[in-house]
LUMFILO-51487 format. One record per residue: chain; residue in three letters; x, y, z of N, C-alpha, C in turn. Coordinates in steps of 0.02 Angstrom, whole numbers. Atoms other than C-alpha are relative to their C-alpha. Last residue first. Layout:
N
REC drenvo kolmar n_east n_north   n_up ca_east ca_north  ca_up c_east c_north   c_up
REC      A    ala      X       Y      Z       X        Y      Z      X       Y      Z
...
//
This chain:
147
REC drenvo kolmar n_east n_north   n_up ca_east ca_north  ca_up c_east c_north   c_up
REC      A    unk    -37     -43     44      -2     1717   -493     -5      48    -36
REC      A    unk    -61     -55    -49     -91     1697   -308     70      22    -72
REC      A    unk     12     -97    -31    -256     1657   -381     71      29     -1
REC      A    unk     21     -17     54    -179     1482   -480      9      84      4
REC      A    unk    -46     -18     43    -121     1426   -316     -6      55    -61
REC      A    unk    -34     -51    -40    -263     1459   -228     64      20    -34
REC      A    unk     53     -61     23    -365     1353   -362     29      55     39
REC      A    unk      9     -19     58    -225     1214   -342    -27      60    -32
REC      A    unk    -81     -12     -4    -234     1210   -169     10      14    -51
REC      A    unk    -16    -107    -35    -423     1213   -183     73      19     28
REC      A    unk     54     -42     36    -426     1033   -310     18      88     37
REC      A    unk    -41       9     54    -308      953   -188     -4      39    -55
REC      A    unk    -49     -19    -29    -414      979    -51     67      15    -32
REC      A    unk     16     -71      9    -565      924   -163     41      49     41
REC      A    unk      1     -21     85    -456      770   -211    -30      67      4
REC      A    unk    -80     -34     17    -414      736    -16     11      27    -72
REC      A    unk    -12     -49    -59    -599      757     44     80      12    -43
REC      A    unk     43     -64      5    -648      633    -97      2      74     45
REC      A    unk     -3     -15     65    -528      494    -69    -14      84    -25
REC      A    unk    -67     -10      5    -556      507    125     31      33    -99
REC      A    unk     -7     -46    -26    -733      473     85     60      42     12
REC      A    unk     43     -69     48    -737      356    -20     20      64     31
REC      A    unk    -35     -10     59    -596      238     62    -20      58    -47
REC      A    unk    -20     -73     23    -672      272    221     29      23    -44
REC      A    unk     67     -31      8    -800       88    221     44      93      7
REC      A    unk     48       0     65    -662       -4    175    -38      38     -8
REC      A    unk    -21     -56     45    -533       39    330    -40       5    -44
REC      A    unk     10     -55    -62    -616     -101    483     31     102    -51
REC      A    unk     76      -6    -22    -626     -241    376      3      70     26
REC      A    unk     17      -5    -87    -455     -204    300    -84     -18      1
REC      A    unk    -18      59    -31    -403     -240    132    -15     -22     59
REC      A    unk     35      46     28    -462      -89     55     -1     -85     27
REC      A    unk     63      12    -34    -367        4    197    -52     -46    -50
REC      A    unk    -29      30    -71    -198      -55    114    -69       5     35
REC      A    unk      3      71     17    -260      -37    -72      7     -19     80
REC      A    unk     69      22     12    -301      149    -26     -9     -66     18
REC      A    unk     35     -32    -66    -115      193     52    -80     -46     -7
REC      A    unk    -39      35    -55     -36       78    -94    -37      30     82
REC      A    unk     28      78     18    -119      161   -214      2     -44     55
REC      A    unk     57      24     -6     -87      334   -106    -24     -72    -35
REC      A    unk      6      50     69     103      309   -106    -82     -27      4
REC      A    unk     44      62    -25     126      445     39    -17     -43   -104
REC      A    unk    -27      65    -18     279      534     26    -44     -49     22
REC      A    unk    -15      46     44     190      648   -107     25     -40     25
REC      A    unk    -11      -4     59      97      740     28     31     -57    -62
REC      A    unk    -60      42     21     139      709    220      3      -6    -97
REC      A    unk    -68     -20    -36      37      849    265     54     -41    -29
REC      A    unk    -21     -71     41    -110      778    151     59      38     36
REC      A    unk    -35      12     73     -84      603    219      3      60    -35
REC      A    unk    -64      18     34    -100      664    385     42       5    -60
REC      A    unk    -53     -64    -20    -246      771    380     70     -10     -1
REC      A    unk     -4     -41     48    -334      626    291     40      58     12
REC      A    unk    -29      42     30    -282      487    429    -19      82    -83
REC      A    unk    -61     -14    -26    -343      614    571     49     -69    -67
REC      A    unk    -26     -43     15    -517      627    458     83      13     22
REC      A    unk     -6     -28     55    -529      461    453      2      56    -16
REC      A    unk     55     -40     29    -513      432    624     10       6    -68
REC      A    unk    -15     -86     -3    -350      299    654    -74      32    -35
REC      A    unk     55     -45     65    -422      141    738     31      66    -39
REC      A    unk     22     -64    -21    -274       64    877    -29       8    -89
REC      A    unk     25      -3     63    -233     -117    899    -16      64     24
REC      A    unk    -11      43     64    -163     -203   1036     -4      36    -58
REC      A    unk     19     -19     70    -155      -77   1193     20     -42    -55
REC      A    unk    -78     -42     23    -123     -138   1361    -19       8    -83
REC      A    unk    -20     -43     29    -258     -149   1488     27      48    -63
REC      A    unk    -36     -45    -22    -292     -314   1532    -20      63    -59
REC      A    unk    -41       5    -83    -398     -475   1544     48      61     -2
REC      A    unk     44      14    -57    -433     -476   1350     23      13     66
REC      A    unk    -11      73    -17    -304     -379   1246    -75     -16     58
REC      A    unk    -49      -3    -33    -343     -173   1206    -12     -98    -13
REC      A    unk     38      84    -32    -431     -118   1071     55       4     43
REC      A    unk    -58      75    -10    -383       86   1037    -18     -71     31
REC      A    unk     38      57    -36    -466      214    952     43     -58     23
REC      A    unk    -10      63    -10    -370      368    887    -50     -26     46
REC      A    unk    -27      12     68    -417      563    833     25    -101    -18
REC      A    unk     33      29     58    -531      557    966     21     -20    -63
REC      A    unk     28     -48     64    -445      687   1052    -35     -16    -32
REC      A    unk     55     -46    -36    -417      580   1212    -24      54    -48
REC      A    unk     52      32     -8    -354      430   1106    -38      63     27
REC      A    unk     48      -1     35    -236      572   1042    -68     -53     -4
REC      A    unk     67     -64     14    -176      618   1191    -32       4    -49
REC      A    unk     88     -32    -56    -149      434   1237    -34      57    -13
REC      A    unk     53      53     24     -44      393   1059    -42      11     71
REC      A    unk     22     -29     62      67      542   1084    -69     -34     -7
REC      A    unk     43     -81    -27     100      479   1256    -25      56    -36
REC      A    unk     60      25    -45     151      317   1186    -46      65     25
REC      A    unk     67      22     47     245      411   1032    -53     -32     63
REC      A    unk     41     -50     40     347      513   1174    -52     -27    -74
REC      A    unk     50     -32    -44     393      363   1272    -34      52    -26
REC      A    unk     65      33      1     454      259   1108    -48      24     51
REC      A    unk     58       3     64     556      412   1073    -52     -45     10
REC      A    unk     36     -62    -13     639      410   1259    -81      25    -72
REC      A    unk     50      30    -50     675      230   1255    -39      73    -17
REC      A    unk     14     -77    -24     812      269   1101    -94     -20     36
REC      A    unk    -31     -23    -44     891      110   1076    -13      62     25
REC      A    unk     -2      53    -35     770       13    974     34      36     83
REC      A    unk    -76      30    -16     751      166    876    -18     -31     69
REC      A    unk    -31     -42    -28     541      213    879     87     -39    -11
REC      A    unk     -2     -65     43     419      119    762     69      53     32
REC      A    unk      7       8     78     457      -39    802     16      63    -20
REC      A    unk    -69      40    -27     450      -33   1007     34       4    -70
REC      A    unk    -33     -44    -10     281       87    970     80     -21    -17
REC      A    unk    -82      15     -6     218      -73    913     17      63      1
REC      A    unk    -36     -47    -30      12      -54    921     60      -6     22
REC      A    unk    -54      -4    -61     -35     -158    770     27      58     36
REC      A    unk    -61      -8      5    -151      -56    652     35     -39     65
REC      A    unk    -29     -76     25    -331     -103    657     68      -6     -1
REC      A    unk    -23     -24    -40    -432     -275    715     25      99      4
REC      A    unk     82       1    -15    -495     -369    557    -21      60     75
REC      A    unk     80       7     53    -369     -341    423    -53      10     38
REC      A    unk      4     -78     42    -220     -271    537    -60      -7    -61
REC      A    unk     33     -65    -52    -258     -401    669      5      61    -58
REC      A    unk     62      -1     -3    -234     -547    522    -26      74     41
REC      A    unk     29      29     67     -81     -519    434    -78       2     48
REC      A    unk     15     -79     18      -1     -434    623    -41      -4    -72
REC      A    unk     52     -41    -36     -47     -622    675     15      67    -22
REC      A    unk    -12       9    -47      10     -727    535    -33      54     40
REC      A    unk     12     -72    -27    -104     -804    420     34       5     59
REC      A    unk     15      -4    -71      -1     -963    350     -3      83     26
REC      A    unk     40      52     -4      37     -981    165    -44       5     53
REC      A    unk     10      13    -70      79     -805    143    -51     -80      9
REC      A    unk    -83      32      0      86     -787    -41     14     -13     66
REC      A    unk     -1      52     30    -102     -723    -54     69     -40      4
REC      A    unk     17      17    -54     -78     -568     60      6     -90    -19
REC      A    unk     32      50     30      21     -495    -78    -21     -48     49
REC      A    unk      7      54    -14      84     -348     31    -38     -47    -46
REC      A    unk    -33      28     41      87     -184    -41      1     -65     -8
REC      A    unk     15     -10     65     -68     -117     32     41     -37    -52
REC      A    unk     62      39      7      -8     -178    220    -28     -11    -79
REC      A    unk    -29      64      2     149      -82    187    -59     -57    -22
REC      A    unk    -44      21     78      58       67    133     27     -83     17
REC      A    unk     35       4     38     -58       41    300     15     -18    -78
REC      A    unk     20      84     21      97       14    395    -69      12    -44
REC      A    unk    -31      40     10     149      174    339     -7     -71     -1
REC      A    unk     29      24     87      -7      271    368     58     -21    -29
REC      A    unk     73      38     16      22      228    551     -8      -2    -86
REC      A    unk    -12      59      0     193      286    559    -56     -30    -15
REC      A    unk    -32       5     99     148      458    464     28     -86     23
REC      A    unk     30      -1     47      34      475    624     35     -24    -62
REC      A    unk     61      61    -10     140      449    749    -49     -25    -47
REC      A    unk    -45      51     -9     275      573    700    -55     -76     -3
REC      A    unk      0      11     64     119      688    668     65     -57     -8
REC      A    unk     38      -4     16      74      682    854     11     -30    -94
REC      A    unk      1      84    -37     246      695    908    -62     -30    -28
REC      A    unk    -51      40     39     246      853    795    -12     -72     27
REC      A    unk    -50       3    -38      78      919    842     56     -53    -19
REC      A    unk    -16      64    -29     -49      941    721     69       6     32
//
């Protein structure tokens, strides 16, 4: 995975943790990143994710985020009447390659609980799960070999 690429990526399974942590219930009033990230996918805020003042980073995650629409690894809704990217899908395998790269700085409860919450995450909870435990599992078993 390509750094800009994985920059991008470890933002995404961030708001997801976030999302997970969230007590959605205490929110009197659904607001809109509360609802698009349940029914929609991840808000697309480059503007967020990058220093406010550094233009150049939010250009290299945008252009992170096209070559990976063209990889498949991302999906992206856009707004009615235009173009411009709202919401972007991450593949479940490009959300498992992540989180195993990114290792213990991911707070899988919090990772899981976050797509559990989602319409659009629920149905890769198994899967994902199960890919990263038998991945986990042959790291371990390599380990083991190599003493």
């Amino acid at each position: 995975m390509k750094q800009n690429h994985f920059e991008l990526a470890s933002q995404l399974v961030a708001e997801i943790e976030v999302f997970g942590d969230l007590e959605i219930a205490t929110f009197g009033i659904p607001t809109s990143w509360l609802t698009g990230m349940r029914r929609y996918g991840i808000p697309f805020t480059p503007t967020q994710w990058a220093d406010p003042h550094d233009a150049r980073k939010k250009m290299r995650l945008i252009r992170a985020s096209q070559q990976l629409f063209d990889l498949g690894h991302l999906h992206r809704l856009t707004r009615s009447r235009n173009d411009r990217t709202s919401h972007v899908l991450p593949a479940h395998d490009f959300l498992i390659e992540t989180v195993q790269k990114l290792g213990t700085e991911v707070h899988r409860p919090s990772f899981y609980n976050g797509l559990r919450k989602t319409d659009w995450g629920r149905g890769m909870i198994a899967d994902i799960q199960s890919q990263l435990n038998e991945k986990r599992i042959d790291t371990a078993n390599k380990n083991e070999r190599n003493r």
